[in-house]
C-alpha positions in Angstrom: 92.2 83.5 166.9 89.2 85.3 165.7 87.6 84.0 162.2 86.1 86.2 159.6 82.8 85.3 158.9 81.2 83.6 156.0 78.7 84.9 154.0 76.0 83.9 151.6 73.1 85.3 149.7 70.4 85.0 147.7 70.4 87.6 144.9 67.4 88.7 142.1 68.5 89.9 138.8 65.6 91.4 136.6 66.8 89.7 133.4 63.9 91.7 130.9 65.2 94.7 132.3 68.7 94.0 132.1 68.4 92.9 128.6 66.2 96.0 128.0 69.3 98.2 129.0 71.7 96.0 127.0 69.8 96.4 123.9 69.3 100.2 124.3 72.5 101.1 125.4 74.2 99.1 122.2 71.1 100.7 120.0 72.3 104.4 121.4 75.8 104.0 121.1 75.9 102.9 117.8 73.6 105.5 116.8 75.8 108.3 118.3 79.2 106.6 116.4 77.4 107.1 113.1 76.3 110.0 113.9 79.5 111.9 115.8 82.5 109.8 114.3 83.8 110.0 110.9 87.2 108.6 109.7 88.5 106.9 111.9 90.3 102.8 111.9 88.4 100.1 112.6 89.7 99.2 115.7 88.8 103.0 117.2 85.6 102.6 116.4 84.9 98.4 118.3 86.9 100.8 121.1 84.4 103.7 121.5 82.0 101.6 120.5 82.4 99.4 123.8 83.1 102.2 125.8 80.3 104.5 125.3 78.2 101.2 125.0 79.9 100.4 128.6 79.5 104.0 130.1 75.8 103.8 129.3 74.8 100.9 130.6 76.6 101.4 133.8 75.1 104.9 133.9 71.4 103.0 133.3 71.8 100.7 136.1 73.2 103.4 138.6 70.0 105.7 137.4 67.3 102.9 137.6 68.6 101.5 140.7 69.4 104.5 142.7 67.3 107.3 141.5 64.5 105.8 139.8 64.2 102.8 142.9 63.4 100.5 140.3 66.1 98.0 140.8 67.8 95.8 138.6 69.5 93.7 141.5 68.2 93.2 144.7 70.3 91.3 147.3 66.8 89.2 149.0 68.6 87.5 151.9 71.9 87.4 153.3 73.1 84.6 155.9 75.9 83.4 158.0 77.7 80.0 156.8 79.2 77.8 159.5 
């Protein structure tokens, strides 16, 4: 019977960058609610609130990592367990 292997890794998060983004992407996004949304119940706004704030972050990382190569995780080291 053939075994799957077992993996392990060692990752590096750039936590100033990643809190850079978080703070951006929650300063734009409320920005563009005040600015673009009028009227609406509370509970639409906390929702397009943490879906813009969501889609922009996720759009940050995918932009800085990918395009910009300026990543925000890089996988350093990946190795077989027993």
């Amino acid at each position: 019977m053939s075994r799957g292997g077992l993996y392990a890794g060692w990752v590096v998060v750039d936590v100033r960058l990643l809190v850079f983004l978080v703070l951006l992407t929650l300063g734009i996004s409320s920005l563009l609610l005040a600015l673009l949304v009028r009227r609406r119940a509370w509970h639409e706004y906390v929702t397009l609130f943490i879906s813009v704030s969501s889609l922009l972050f996720l759009l940050a990382v995918l932009l800085l990592q990918t395009i910009l190569n300026y990543p925000v995780l890089v996988e350093r080291d990946f190795f077989p367990l027993r």
